[in-house]
Steps between C-alpha positions, in 0.01 A plus 500: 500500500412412160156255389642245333263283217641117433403405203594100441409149387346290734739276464762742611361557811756379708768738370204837489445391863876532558577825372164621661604419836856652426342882392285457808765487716567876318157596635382521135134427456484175280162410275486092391221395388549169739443694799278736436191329297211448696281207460227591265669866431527622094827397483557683139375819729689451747797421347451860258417725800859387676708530177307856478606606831860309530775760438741163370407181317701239467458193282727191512599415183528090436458240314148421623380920508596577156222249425248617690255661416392639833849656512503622188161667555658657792796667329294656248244659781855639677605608171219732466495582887883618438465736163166635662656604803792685381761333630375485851523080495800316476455196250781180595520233328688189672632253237584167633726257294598472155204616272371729277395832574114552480445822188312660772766554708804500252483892585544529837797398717492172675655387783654151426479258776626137642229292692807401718584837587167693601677715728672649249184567315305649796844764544491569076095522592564763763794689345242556196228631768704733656631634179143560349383668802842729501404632157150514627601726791727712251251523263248638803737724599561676099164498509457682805816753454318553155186625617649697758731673203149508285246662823840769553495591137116539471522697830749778369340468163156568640667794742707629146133506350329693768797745505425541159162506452500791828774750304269446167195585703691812606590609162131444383339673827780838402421494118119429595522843703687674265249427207225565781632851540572544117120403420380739805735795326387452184102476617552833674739705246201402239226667755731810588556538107154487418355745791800775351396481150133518608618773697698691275179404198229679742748756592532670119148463346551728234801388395384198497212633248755709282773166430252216529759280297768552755235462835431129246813437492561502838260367622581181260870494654366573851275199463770310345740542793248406764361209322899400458562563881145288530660261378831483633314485878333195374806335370666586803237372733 
């Protein structure tokens, strides 16, 4: 069941009448403004909050329309109502007899109509209804086989991610342990190096007293090494 906006002169409201009743008979919804203006109502906000929330508008296009300026005020607001709502309102025009095609309208296909034949209309009317909500419905349903496709990809891309973020924190935890360990063997190499040269100093006092130069020396390359293995502990930790 589609909501259905009229648009049309009043002078034409014999014929909108007609071709109301006729997409009624579809069950469609149908907004005229004869019918459904209230006495004392804002008919200008009326009129706007029905074209907002009509998924079709439909304006007979006559002699007597193209010069109105009520009609012509209505186009424009469905216009803008259409291109706002991305495609989601179908926009009809209905020309009736020979004349010129309004530039507002020059763009979108008409349906061309004879006053004598209204039933013919109505069917063109509904064949164009059933059509627009077919795409509709196909659209909907890209749209929905899309974000199915796009919530599958971002759940294996998210799973792919936590794989890999799991087998890098694995790498880092061994290499973290081995560096551990390297910085722990260096710390304690440094401590067992220095306790044997203090050692093996206190051990030999007087040759230590005889070749002073060589004790120097090392003790300079003892202290060397264990500031070195110092050092590698820290880098390592």
């Amino acid at each position: 069941m589609a909501r259905i906006y009229i648009s049309h002169s009043h002078q034409d409201k014999d014929l909108a009448r007609s071709i109301a009743d006729g997409l009624k008979e579809s069950g469609n919804q149908i907004f005229i403004d004869s019918e459904s203006l209230q006495a004392g109502s804002d008919w200008r906000s009326t009129l706007n909050d029905s074209l907002k929330l009509s998924d079709v508008f439909l304006v007979l296009v006559t002699e007597s329309s193209v010069n109105s300026q009520f009609v012509v005020s209505e186009i424009g607001a469905a216009r803008a109502y259409v291109n706002s709502s991305s495609n989601e309102k179908l926009f009809v025009p209905i020309i009736f007899g020979q004349i010129d095609i309004p530039n507002v309208i020059q763009d979108i296909q008409a349906i061309f109509g004879d006053r004598d034949s209204v039933n013919e209309v109505i069917s063109k009317v509904r064949q164009a209804i059933d059509a627009f909500f077919g795409r509709k419905a196909a659209e909907e349903q890209k749209r929905e086989k899309r974000k199915e496709q796009i919530e599958a990809t971002a759940a294996n891309y998210i799973q792919e991610a936590i794989e890999e973020l799991k087998s890098r924190e694995a790498k880092l935890e061994s290499r973290a342990n081995t560096w551990n360990s390297i910085g722990w063997g260096s710390l304690i190499v440094g401590v067992v190096a220095a306790i044997i040269l203090l050692i093996i100093t206190l051990s030999n006092p007087g040759s230590a007293s005889n070749n002073w130069p060589a004790v120097s020396f090392l003790a300079l390359k003892s202290i060397i090494i264990v500031a070195l293995l110092v050092a590698s502990s820290k880098y390592a930790f």
